[in-house]
LOSE-70036 format. One record per atom (N, C-alpha, C): residue number from 0; atom name; x, y, z; residue in one letter. Coordinates in steps of 0.001 Angstrom, whole numbers, plus 500000, padded with zeros to 6 digits. Layout:
N
<rec vexse="NUM" vovo="CA" x="X" y="Y" z="Z" lumgu="a"/>
...
This chain:
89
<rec vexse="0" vovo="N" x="168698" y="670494" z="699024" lumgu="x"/>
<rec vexse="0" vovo="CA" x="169446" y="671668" z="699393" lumgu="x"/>
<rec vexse="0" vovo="C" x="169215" y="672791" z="698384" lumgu="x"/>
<rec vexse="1" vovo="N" x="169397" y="672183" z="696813" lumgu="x"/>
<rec vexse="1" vovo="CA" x="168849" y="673297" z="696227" lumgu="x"/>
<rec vexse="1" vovo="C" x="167433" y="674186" z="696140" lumgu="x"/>
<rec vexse="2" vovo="N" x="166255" y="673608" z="696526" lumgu="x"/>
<rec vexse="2" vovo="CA" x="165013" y="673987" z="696658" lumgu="x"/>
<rec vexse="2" vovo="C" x="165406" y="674838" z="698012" lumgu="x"/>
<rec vexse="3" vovo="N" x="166194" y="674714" z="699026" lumgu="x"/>
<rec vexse="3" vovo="CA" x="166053" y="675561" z="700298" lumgu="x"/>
<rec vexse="3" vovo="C" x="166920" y="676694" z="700267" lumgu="x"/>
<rec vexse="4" vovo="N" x="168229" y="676680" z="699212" lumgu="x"/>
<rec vexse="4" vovo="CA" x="168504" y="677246" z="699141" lumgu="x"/>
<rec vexse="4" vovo="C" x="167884" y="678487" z="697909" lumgu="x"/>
<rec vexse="5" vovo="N" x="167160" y="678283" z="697504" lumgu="x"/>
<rec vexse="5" vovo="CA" x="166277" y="679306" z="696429" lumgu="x"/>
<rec vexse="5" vovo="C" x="165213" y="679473" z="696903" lumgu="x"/>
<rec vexse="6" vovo="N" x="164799" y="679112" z="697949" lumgu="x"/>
<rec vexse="6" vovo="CA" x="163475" y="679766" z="698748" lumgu="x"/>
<rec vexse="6" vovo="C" x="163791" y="680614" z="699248" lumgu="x"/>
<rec vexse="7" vovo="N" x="165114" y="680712" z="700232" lumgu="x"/>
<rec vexse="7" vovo="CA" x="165599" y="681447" z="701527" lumgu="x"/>
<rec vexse="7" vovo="C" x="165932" y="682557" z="700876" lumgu="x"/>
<rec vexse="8" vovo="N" x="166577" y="682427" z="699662" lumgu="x"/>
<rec vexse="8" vovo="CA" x="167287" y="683739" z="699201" lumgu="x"/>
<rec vexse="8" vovo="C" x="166629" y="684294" z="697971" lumgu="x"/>
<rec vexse="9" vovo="N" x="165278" y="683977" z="697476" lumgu="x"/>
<rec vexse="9" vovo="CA" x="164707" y="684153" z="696450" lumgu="x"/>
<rec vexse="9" vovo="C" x="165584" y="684279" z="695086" lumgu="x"/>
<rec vexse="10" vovo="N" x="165690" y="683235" z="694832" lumgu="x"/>
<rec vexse="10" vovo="CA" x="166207" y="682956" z="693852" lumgu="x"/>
<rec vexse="10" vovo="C" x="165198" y="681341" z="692840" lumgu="x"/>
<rec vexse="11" vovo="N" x="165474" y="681756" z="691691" lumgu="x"/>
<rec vexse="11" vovo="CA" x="164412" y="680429" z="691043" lumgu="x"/>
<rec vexse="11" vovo="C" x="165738" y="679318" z="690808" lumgu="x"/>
<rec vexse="12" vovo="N" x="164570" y="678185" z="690840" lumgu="x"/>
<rec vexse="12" vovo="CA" x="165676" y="676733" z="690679" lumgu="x"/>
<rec vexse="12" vovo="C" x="166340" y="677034" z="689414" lumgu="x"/>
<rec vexse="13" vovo="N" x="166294" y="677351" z="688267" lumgu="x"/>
<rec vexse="13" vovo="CA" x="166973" y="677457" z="687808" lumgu="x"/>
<rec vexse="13" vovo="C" x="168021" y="678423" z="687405" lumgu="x"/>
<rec vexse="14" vovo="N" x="168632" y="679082" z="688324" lumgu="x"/>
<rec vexse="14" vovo="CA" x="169681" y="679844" z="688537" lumgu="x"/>
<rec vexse="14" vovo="C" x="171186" y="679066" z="689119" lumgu="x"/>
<rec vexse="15" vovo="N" x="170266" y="677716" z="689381" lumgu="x"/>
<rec vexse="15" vovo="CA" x="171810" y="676933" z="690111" lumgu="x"/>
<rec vexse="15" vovo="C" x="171944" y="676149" z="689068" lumgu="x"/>
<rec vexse="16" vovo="N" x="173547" y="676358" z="688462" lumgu="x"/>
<rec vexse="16" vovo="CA" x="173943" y="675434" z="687662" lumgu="x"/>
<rec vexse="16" vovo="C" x="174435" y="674384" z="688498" lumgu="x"/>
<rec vexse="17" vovo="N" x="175351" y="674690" z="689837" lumgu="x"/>
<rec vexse="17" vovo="CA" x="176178" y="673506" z="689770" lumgu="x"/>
<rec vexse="17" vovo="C" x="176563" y="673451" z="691443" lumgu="x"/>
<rec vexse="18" vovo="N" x="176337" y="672325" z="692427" lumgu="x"/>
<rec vexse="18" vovo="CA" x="176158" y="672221" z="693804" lumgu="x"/>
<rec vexse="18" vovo="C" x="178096" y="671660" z="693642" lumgu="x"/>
<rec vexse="19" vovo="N" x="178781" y="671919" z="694402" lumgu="x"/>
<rec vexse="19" vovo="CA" x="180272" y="671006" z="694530" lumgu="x"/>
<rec vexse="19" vovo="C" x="180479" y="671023" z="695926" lumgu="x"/>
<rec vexse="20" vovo="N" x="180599" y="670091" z="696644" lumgu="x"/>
<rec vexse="20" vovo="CA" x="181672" y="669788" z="697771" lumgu="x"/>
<rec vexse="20" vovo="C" x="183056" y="670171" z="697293" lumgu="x"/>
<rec vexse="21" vovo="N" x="183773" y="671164" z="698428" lumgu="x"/>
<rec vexse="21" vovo="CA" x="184779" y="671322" z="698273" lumgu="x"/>
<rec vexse="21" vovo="C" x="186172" y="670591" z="699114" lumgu="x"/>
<rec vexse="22" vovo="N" x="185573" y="669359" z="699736" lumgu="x"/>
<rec vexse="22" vovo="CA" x="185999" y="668284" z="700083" lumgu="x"/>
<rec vexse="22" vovo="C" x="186294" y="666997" z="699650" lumgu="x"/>
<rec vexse="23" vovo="N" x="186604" y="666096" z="700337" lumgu="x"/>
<rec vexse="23" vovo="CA" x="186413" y="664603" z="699653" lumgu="x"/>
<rec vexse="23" vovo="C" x="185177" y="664115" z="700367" lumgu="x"/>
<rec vexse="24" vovo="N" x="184689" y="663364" z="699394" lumgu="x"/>
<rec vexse="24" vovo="CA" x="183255" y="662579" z="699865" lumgu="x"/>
<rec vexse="24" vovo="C" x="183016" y="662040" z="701369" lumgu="x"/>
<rec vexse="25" vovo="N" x="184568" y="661279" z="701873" lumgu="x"/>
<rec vexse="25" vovo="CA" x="185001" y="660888" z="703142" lumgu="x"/>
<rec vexse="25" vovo="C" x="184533" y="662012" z="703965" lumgu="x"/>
<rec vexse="26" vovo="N" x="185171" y="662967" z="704104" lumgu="x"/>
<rec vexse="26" vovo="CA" x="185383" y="663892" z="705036" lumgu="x"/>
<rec vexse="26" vovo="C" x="183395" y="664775" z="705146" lumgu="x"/>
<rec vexse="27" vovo="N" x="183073" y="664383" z="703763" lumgu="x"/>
<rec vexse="27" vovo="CA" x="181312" y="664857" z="704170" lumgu="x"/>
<rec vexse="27" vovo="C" x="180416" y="664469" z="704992" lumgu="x"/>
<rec vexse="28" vovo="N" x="180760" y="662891" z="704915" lumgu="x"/>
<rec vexse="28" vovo="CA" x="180199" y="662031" z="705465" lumgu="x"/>
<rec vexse="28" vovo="C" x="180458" y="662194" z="707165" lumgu="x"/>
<rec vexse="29" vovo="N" x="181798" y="662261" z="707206" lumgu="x"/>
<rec vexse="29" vovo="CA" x="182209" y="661842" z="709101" lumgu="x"/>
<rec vexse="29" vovo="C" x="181678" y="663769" z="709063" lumgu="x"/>
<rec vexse="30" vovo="N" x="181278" y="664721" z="708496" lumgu="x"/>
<rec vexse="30" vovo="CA" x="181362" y="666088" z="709041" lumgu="x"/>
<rec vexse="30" vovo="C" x="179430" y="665792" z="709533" lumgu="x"/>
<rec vexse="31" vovo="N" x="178967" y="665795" z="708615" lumgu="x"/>
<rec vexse="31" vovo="CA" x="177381" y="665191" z="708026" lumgu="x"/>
<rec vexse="31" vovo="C" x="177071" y="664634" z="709557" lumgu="x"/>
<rec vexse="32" vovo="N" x="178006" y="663333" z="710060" lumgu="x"/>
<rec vexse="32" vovo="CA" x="177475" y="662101" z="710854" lumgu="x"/>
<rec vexse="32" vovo="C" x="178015" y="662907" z="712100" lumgu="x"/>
<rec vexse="33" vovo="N" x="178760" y="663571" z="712358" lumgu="x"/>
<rec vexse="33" vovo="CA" x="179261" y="664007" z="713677" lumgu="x"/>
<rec vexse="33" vovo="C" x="178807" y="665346" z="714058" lumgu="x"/>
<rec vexse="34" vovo="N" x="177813" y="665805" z="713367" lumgu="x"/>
<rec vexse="34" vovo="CA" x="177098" y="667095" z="713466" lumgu="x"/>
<rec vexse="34" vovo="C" x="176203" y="667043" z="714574" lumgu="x"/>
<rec vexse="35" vovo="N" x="175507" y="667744" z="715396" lumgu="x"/>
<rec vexse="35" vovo="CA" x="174438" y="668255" z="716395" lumgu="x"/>
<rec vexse="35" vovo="C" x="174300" y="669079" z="716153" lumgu="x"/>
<rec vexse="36" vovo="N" x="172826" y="669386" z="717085" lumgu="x"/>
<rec vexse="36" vovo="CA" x="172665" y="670765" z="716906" lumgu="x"/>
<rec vexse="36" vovo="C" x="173786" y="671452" z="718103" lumgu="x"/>
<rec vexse="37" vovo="N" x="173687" y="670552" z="719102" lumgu="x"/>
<rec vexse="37" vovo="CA" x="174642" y="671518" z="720525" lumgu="x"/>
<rec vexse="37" vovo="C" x="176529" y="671747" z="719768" lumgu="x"/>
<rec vexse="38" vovo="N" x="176778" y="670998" z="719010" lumgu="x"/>
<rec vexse="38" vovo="CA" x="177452" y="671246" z="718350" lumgu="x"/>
<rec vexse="38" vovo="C" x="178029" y="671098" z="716564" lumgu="x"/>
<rec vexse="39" vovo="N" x="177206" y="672110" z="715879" lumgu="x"/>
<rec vexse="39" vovo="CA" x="177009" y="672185" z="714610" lumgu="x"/>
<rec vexse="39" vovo="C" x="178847" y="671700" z="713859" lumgu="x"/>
<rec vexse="40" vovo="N" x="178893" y="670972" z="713042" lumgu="x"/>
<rec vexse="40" vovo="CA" x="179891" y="670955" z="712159" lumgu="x"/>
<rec vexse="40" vovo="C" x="179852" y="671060" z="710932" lumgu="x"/>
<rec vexse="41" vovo="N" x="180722" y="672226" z="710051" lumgu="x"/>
<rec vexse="41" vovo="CA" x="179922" y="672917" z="708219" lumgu="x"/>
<rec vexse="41" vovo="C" x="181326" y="672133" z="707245" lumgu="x"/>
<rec vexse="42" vovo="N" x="180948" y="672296" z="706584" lumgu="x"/>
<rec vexse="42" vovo="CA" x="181326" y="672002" z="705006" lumgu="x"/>
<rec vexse="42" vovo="C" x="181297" y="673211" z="704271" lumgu="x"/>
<rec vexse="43" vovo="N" x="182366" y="673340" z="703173" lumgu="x"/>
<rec vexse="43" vovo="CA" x="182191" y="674344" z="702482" lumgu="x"/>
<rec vexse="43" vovo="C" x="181565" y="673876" z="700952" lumgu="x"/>
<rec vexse="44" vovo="N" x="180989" y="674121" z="700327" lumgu="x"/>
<rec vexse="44" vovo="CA" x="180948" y="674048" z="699070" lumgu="x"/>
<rec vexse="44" vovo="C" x="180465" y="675263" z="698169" lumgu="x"/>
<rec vexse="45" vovo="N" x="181093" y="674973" z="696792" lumgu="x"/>
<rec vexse="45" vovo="CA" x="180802" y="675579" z="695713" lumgu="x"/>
<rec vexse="45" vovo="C" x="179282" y="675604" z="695422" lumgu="x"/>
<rec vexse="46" vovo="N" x="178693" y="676966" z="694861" lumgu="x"/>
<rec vexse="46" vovo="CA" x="177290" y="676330" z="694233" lumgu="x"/>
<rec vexse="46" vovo="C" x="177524" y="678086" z="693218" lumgu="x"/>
<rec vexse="47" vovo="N" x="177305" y="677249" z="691780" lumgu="x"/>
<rec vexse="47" vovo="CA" x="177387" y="677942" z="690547" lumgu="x"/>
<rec vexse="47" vovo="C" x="175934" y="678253" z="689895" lumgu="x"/>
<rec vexse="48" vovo="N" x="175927" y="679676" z="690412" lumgu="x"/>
<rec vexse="48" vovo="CA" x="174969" y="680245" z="689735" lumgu="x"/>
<rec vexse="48" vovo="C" x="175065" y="680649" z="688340" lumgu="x"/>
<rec vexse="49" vovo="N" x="173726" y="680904" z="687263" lumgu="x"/>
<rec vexse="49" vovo="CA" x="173268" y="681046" z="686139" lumgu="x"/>
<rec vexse="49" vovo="C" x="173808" y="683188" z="686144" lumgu="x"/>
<rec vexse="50" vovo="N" x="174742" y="683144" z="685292" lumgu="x"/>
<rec vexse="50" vovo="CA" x="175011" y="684984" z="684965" lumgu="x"/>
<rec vexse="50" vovo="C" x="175625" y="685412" z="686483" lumgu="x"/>
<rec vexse="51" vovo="N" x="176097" y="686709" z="686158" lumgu="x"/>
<rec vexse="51" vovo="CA" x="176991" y="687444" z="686946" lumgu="x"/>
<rec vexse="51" vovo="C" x="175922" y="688051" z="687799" lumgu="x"/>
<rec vexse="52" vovo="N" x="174925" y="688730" z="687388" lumgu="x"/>
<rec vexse="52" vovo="CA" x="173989" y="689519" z="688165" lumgu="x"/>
<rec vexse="52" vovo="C" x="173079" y="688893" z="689003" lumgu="x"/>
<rec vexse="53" vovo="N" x="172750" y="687136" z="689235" lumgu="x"/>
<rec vexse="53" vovo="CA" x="171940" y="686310" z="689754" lumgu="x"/>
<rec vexse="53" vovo="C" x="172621" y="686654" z="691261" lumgu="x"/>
<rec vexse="54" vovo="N" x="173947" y="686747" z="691423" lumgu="x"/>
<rec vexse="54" vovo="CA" x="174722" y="686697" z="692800" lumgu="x"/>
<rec vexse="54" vovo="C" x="174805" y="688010" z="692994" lumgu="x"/>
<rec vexse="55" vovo="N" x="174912" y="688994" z="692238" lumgu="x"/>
<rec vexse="55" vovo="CA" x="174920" y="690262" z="692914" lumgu="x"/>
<rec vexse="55" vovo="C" x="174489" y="690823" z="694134" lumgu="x"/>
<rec vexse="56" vovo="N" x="173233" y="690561" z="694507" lumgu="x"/>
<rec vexse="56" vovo="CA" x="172527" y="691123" z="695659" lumgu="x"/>
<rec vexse="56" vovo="C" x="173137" y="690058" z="696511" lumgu="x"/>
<rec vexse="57" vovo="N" x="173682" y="688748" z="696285" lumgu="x"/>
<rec vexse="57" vovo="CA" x="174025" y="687785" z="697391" lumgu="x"/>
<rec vexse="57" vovo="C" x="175061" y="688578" z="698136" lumgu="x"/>
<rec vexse="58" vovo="N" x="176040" y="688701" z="697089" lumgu="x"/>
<rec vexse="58" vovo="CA" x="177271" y="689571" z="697162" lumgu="x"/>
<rec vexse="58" vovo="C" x="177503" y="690120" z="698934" lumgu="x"/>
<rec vexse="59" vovo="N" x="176159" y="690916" z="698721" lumgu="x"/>
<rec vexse="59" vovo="CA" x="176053" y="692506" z="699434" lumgu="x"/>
<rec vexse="59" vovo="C" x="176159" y="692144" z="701556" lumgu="x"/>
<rec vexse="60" vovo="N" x="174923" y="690934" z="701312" lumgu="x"/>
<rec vexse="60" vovo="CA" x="174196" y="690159" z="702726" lumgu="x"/>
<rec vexse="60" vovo="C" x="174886" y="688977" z="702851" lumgu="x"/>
<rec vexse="61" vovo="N" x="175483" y="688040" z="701504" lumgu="x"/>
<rec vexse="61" vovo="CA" x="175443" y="686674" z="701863" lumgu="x"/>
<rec vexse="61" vovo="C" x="174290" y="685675" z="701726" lumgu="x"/>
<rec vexse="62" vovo="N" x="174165" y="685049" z="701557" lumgu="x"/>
<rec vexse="62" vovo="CA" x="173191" y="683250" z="701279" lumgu="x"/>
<rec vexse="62" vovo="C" x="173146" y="682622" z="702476" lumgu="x"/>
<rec vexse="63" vovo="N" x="171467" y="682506" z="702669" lumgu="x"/>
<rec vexse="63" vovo="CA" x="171360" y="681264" z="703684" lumgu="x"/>
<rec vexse="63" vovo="C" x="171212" y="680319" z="703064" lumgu="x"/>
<rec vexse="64" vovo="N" x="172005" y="679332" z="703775" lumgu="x"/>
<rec vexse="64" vovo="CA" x="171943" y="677788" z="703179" lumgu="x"/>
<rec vexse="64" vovo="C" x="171356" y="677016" z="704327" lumgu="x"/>
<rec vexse="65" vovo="N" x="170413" y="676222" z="704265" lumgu="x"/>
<rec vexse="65" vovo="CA" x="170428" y="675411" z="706142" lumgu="x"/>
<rec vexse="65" vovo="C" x="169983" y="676072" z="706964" lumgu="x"/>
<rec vexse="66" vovo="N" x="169310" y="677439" z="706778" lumgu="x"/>
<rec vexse="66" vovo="CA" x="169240" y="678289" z="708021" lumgu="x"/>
<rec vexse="66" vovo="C" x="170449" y="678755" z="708381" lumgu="x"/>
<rec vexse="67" vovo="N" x="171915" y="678615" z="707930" lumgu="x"/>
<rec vexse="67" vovo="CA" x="173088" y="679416" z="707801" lumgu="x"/>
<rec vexse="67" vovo="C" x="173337" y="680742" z="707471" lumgu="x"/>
<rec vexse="68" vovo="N" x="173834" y="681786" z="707551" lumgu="x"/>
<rec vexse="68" vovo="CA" x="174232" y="682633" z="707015" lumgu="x"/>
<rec vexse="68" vovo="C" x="176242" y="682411" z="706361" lumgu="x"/>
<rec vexse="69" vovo="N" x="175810" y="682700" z="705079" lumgu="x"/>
<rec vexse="69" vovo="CA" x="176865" y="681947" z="704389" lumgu="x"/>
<rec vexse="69" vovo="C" x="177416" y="683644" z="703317" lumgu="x"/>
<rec vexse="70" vovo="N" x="178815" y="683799" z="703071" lumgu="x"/>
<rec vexse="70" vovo="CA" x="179242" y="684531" z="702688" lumgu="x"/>
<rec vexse="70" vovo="C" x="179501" y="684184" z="701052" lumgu="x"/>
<rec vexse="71" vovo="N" x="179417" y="685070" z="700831" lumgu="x"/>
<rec vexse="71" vovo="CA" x="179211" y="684921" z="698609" lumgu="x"/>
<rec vexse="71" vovo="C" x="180525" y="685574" z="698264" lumgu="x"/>
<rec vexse="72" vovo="N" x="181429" y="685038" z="697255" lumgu="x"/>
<rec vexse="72" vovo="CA" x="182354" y="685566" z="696485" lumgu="x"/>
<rec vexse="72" vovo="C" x="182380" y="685120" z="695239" lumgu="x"/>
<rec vexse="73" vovo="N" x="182861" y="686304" z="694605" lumgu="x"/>
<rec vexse="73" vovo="CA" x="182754" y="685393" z="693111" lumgu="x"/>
<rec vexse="73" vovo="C" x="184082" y="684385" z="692803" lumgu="x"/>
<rec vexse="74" vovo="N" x="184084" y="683603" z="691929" lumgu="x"/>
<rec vexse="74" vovo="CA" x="184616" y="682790" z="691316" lumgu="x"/>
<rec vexse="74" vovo="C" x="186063" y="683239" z="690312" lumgu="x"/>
<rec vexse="75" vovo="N" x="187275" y="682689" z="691060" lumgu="x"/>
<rec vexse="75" vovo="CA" x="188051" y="683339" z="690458" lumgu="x"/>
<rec vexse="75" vovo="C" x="188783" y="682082" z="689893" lumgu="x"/>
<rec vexse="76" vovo="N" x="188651" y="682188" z="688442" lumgu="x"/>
<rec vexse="76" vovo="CA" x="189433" y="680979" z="687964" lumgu="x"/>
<rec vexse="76" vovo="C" x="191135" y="681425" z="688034" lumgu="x"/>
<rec vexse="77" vovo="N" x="191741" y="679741" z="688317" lumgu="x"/>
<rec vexse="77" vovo="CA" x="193021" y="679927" z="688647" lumgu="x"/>
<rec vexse="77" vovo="C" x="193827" y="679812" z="687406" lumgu="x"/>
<rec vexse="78" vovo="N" x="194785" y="680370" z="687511" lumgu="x"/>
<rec vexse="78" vovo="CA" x="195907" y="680690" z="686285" lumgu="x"/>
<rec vexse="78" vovo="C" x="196645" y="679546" z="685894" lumgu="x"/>
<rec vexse="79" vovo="N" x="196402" y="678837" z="684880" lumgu="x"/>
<rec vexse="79" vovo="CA" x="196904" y="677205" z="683971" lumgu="x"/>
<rec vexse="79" vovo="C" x="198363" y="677530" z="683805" lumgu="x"/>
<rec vexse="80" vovo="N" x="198495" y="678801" z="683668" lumgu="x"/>
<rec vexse="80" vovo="CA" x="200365" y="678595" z="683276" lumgu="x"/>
<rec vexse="80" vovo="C" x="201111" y="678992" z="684652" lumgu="x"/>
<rec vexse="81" vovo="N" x="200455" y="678644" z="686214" lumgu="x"/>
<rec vexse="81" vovo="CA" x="201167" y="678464" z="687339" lumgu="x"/>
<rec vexse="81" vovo="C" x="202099" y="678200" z="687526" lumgu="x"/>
<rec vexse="82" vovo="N" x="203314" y="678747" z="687600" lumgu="x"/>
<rec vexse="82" vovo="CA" x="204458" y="677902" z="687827" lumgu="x"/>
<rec vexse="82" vovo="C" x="205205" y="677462" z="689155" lumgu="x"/>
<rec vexse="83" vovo="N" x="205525" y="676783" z="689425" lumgu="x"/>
<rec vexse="83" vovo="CA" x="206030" y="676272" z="690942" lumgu="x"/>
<rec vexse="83" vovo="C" x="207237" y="677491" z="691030" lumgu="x"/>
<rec vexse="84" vovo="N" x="207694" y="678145" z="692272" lumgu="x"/>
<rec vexse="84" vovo="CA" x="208487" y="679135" z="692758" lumgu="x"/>
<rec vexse="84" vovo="C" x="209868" y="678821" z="692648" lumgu="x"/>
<rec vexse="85" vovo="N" x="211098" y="679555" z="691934" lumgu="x"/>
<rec vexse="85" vovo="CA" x="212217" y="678729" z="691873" lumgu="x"/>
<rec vexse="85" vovo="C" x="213218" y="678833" z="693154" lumgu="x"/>
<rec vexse="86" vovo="N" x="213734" y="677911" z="693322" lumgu="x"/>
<rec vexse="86" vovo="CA" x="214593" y="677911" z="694843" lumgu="x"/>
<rec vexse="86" vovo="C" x="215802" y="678271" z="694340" lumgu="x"/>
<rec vexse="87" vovo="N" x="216562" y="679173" z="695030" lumgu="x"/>
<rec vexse="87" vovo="CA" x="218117" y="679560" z="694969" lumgu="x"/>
<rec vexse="87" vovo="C" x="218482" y="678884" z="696198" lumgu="x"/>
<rec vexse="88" vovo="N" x="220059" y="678364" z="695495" lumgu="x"/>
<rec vexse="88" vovo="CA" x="220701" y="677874" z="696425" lumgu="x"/>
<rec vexse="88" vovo="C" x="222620" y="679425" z="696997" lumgu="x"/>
């Protein structure tokens, strides 16, 4: 996946740090096995590119993955001091 995905969008292999399913392994598998073409079924995952400016132009068009057209956002890390919402009674 990574070689097809850096052909399609010209990008070099080493710009991908990091491929993630944003699922459980389970749910890849039955998405993976219950796929056709007459009826396609996707997965989302993470894939961590090398610097801020490698995704820029993705940004603009989006990434084919698969022959997909796939939408790019950047990475927003979530806030560690989250606190759960307090309930009034």
């Amino acid at each position: 996946m990574i070689k097809d995905l850096c052909h399609a969008n010209s990008l070099p292999e080493e710009a991908v740090r990091q491929v993630h399913w944003l699922c459980c392994h389970e749910e890849v598998a039955t998405q993976i096995h219950s796929s056709t073409a007459a009826t396609p079924t996707f997965v989302s995952i993470m894939v961590a590119l090398l610097g801020p400016n490698t995704a820029t132009p993705l940004r603009k068009c989006g990434a084919v993955i698969s022959g997909t057209c796939c939408r790019v956002t950047s990475y927003k890390e979530c806030d560690s001091t989250h606190k759960e919402p307090t309930h009034l009674s």
